[in-house]
N, C-alpha and C positions, 0 to 999 in steps of 0.2 A: 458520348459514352464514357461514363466514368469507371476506376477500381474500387471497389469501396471489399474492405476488410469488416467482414461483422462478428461479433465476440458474443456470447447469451453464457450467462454461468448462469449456475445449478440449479437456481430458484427458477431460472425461467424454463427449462429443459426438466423440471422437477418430474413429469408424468409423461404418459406415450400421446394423451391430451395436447399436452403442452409446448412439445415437441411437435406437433400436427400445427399449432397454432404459430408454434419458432416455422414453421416453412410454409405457411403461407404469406407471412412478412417478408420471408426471404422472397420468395416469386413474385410478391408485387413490385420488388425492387428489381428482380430481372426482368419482370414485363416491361420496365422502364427503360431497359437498354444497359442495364449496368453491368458487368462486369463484378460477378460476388463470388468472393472468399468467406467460408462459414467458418469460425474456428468454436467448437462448443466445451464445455464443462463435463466434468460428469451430473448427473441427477445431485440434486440437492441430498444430503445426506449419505450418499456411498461412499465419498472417499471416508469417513469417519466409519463408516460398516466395516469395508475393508482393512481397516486400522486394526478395528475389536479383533477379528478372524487373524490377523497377521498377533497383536497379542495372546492370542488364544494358544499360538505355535509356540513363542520365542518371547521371553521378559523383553529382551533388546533384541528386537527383528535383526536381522542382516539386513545391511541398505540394499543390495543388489538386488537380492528377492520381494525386497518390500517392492522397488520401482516396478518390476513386473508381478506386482499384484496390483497396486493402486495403478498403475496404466490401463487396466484393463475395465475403467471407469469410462473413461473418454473415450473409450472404443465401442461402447456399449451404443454412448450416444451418438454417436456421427454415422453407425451404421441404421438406426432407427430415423436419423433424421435424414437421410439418403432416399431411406424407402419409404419415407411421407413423401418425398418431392415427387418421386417416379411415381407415387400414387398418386399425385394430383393431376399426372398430365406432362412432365418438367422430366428434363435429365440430371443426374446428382453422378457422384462419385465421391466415396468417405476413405479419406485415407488417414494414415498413422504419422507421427512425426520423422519416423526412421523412414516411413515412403518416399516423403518430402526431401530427405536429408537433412535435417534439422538440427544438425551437428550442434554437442555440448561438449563440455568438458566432463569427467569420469567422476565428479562428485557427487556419487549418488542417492538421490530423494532430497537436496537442493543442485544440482548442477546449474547453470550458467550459459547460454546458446553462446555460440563461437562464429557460426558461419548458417546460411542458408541460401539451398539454392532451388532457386524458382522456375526450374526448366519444364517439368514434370507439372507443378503448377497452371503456369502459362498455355502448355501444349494440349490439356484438357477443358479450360478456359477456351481457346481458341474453336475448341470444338464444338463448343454452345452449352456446355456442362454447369452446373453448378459445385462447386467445390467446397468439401468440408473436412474441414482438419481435426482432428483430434487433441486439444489444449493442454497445456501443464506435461509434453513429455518430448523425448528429443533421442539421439542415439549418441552413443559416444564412438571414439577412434576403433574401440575393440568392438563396436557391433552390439555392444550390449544398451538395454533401453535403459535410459534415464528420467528420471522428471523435474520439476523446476521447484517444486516446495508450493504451497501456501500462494495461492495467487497467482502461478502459473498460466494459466490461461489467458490473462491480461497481455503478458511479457510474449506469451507466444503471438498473440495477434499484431501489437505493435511491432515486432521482430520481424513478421510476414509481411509488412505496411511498407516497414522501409527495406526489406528484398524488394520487394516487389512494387515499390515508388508509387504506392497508392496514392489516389486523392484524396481518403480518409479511411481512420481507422475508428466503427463505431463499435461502441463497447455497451452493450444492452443490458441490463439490470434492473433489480425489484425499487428502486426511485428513479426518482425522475430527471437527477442531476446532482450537481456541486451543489449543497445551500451554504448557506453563511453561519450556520451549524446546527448541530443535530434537534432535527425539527422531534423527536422525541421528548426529547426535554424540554426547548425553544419553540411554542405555537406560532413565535412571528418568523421565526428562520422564515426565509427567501430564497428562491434557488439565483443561484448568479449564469448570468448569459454566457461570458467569458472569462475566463481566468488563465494567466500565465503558467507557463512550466516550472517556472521554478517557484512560484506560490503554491500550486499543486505538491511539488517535490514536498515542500515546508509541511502541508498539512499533511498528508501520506505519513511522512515522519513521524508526526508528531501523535497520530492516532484515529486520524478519519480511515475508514474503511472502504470506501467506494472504486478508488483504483488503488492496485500495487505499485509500490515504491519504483521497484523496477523498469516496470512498462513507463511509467511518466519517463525516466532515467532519460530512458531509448527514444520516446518519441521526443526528448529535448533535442539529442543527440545528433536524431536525422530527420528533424523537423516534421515530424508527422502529425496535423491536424487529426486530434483525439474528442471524438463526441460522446460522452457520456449522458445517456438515455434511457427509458423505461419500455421494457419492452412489453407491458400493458396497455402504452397510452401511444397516442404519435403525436405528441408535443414534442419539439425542438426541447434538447438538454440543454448539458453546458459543455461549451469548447474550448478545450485544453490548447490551448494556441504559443504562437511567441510573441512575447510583450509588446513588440512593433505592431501587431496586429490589434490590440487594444485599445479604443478611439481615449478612455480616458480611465486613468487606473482610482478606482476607491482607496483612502487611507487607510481602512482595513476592510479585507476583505471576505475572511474568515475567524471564528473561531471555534478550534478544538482541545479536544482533551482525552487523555489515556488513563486509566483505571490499572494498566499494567506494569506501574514500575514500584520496586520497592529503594528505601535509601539504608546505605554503610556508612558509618562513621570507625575510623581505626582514631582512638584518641591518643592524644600524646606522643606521635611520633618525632624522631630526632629530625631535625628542620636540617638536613646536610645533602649533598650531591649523590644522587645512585640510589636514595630512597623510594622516590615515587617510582624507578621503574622493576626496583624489587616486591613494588606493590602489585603493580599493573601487567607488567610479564606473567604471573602464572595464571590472573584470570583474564590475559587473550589467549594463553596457551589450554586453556580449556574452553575456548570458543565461547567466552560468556561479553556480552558487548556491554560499556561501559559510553553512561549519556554526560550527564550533567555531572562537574567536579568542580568542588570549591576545599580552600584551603585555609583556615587560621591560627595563625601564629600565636602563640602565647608568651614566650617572653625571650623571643629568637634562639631560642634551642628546641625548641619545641611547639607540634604543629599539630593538629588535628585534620584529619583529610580525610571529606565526607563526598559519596559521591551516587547516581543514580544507576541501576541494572532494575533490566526485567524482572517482575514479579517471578515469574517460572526458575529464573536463576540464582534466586533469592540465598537459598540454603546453600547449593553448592557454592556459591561468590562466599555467603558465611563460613562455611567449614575450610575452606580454601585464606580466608583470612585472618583466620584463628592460628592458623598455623604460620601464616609469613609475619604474625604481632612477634609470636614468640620470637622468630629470627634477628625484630631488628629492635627488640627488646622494647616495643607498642604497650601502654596501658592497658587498652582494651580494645574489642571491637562490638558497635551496637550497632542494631537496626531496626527498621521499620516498614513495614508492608501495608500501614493504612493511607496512604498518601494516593496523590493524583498530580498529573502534570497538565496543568491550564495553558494554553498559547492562541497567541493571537499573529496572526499573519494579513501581511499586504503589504504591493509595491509601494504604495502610496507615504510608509513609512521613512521610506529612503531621503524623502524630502523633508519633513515635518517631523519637526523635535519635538520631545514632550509627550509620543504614546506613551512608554515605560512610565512616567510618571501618572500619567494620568489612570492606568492602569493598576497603581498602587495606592493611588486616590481610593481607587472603587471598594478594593479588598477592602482598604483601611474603613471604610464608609458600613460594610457591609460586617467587618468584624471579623475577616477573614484574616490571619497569620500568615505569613510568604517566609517558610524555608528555605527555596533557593531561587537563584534567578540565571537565567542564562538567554542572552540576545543572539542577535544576528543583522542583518543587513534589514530583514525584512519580516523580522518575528519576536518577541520575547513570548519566553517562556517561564513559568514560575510552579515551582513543586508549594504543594498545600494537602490537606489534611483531605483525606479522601470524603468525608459525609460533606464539607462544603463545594462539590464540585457543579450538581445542579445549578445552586446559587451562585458559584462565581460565574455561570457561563451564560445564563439569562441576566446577571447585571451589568455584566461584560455586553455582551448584545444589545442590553438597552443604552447603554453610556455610548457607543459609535453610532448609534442609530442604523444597525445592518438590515432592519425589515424597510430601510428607502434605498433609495439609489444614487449614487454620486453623492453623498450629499456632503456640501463644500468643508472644508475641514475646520474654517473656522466658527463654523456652528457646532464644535466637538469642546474647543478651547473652552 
């Protein structure tokens, strides 16, 4: 008898349909003896309904009140998918994150789980129940609901996994796994059987969409085998695992790419001490995240310091840098919102010199320009002109050869 944690976001729980179809999967897996945790989504498209309605109130919602209005997404669905089970025949019970104790911290409509405890869980489990949690929301110290932001539901089930020392935590969704990039673009994309935590973390970062940053975080943390799966088809996904579990790691394993960042350049600033952080203090102190930074000198007084934020933070990082030029008596500040950020990830690189290069082989080949570059242990990444993003990412794919498998590195040289 195994634990298995299972996750279905909004595309799969999308209609009352759908949700009938989410719990007969669930019961074929308790006719097997297991032991199932449901955590669901709300319906595809509500929390964005709810958003509209909460705009309709407030230019700038209050967080407090927004978390209990978009919680009441997830609530919709765990009570519907409860009374499909009872209606097949099966015991359920849908509870809330605050049932649970699901304890977060007070920062409302992204908060952060702290603690949970699985007594309440277990004790209805033990009673031949199947259990469905409500995703994406949690309580805080004062009792009030909170939610987790954008991909919640992931965070909450691998949070569940490791309360509760599951065997696995399966996380169900509209593909069929990890490929080796997005098969939209890419016809040969591949889906990969296994992939590392911390290659997973890389791509999440970087702008695959299939799991949140977060949840991978956690299931690093306390080791939670993470199956990402389709929950149309029953083919075996791909398994988020830890690298030891890996019989042998590809040179690269993935690649992807984000449409979401725009770049600043502040020119001409004094190249002297206490600069860079009169740059960078006011836009962390507005909560604006800063990726990619490069710096060039001009004739050691003077330095130019360009760097990458989110598309969405684009203006505010501008109008915010307009004003700290003036301070430290900056030429100018310029930017650009047509760009894309390319990256390629795999353990494989840790050993084998010469990706970055070979990676700038291809642009160069292809006529693609590379703005910036920024590595890591097990990835580079390079900002380019947002219309060549298709083509860097299918000639990227063709030059590692990612539609085979293993295949030896020095057939890449």
């Amino acid at each position: 008898m195994a634990l298995i944690v299972q996750k279905y976001g909004g595309t799969s729980v999308g209609s009352t349909e759908k949700i009938k179809a989410v719990a007969q999967r669930v019961i074929q897996s308790h006719k097997m003896g297991n032991r199932i945790v449901v955590v669901l989504s709300a319906m595809a498209g509500e929390t964005d309904r709810l958003t509209g309605l909460a705009l309709d109130m407030q230019k700038i919602p209050f967080p407090r009140e927004m978390d209990m209005l978009l919680a009441t997404g997830e609530q919709v669905t765990v009570a519907l998918f409860a009374m499909a089970v009872k209606n097949a025949g099966f015991d359920a019970i849908s509870l809330l994150g605050s049932q649970v104790s699901i304890h977060t911290d007070a920062m409302h409509t992204k908060a952060r789980i702290q603690t949970i405890d699985p007594e309440l869980i277990n004790a209805y489990l033990d009673q031949g129940k199947i259990v469905t949690i409500a995703g994406f929301q949690g309580v805080s110290k004062k009792g009030d609901i909170t939610t987790l932001g954008r991909g919640g539901s992931d965070t909450t089930a691998v949070a569940l996994a490791a309360a509760m020392r599951a065997d696995a935590c399966e996380i169900f969704t509209d593909v069929e796994g990890i490929f080796t990039t997005d098969p939209n673009i890419c016809t040969l994309a591949r889906k990969i059987d296994h992939i590392s935590y911390d290659e997973m973390l890389e791509l999440a970062s970087l702008g695959a969409k299939v799991l949140d940053i977060r949840s991978v975080g956690l299931a690093k943390r306390f080791g939670v085998p993470v199956h990402v799966r389709s929950t149309f088809s029953d083919n075996i996904g791909t398994w988020v695992v830890e690298e030891n579990k890996i019989m042998e790691s590809m040179l690269v394993s993935g690649i992807t790419y984000s449409k979401n960042e725009a770049r600043i350049t502040i020119k001409k600033v004094p190249d002297q001490p206490g600069i860079a952080a009169k740059i960078f203090l006011p836009i962390s102190d507005a909560g604006i995240l800063v990726d990619m930074i490069i710096q060039n000198t001009h004739d050691g007084r003077l330095t130019d310091m360009t760097f990458t934020v989110l598309r969405r933070d684009y203006d505010r990082a501008m109008d915010i840098l307009k004003k700290v030029a003036e301070e430290i008596a900056a030429e100018a500040v310029t930017g650009d919102k047509d760009i894309a950020k390319v990256s390629i990830v795999g353990l494989g690189m840790r050993n084998h010199p010469g990706i970055a290069s070979t990676m700038f082989q291809i642009f160069a080949k292809e006529g693609i320009n590379i703005m910036m570059v920024s590595t890591s242990e097990i990835k580079v990444s390079c900002i380019i002109a947002e219309k060549y993003t298709e083509l860097a990412v299918r000639a990227l794919h063709d030059a590692f050869a990612l539609d085979k498998e293993n295949l030896p590195a020095e057939e890449i040289d």
